[in-house]
C-alpha positions in Angstrom: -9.3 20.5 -26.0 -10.4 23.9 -25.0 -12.3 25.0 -21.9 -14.3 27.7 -21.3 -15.1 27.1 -17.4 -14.3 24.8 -14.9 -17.5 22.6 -15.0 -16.5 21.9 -18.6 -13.6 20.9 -17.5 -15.0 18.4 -15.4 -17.7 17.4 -17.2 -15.1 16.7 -20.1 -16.9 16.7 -22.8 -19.8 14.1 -21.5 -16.8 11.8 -20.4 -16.1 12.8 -17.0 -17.7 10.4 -15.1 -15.3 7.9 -16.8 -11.9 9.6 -16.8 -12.3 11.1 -12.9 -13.7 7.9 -12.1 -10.5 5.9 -13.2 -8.4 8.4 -11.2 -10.4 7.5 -8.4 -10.1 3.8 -8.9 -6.2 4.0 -9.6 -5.6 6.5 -6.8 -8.2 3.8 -4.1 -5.8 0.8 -5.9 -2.2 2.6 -5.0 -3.4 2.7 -1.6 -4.7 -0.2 -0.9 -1.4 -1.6 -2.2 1.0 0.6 0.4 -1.3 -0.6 2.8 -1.1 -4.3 1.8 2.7 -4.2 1.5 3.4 -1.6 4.6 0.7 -5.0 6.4 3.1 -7.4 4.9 6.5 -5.6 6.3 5.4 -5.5 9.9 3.9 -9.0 9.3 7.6 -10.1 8.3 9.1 -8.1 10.4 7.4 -9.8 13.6 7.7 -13.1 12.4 11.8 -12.6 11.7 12.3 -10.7 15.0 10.4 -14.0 16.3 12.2 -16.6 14.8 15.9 -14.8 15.3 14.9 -14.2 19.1 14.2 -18.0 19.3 17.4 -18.2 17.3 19.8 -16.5 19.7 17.7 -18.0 22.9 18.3 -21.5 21.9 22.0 -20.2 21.1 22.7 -18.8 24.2 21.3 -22.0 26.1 23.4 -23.8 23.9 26.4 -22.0 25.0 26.0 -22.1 28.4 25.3 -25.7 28.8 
């Protein structure tokens, strides 16, 4: 396809609405998911720094008794 202007790029052709709207959808979905899985690493991340300090606490006490 060939545009003359930059509206008409936009408007593509009477479809616009649908093709930038699925960019927007896809680009809202991708970063909803780096958020979800960035959520889900610090979730992880405080429950295994949780459970190994209980870990090496209960080692240590283990240890020394």
């Amino acid at each position: 396809m060939n545009w003359s202007s930059w509206t008409e790029f936009f408007a593509m052709g009477g479809y616009g609405l649908y093709v930038w709207g699925s960019y927007v959808v896809t680009f809202i979905c991708i970063l909803g998911e780096i958020f979800i899985i960035s959520n889900r690493r610090r979730t992880l991340e405080r429950q295994y720094g949780l459970t190994n300090g209980l870990n090496n606490k209960e080692t240590k006490n283990e240890t020394t008794s």
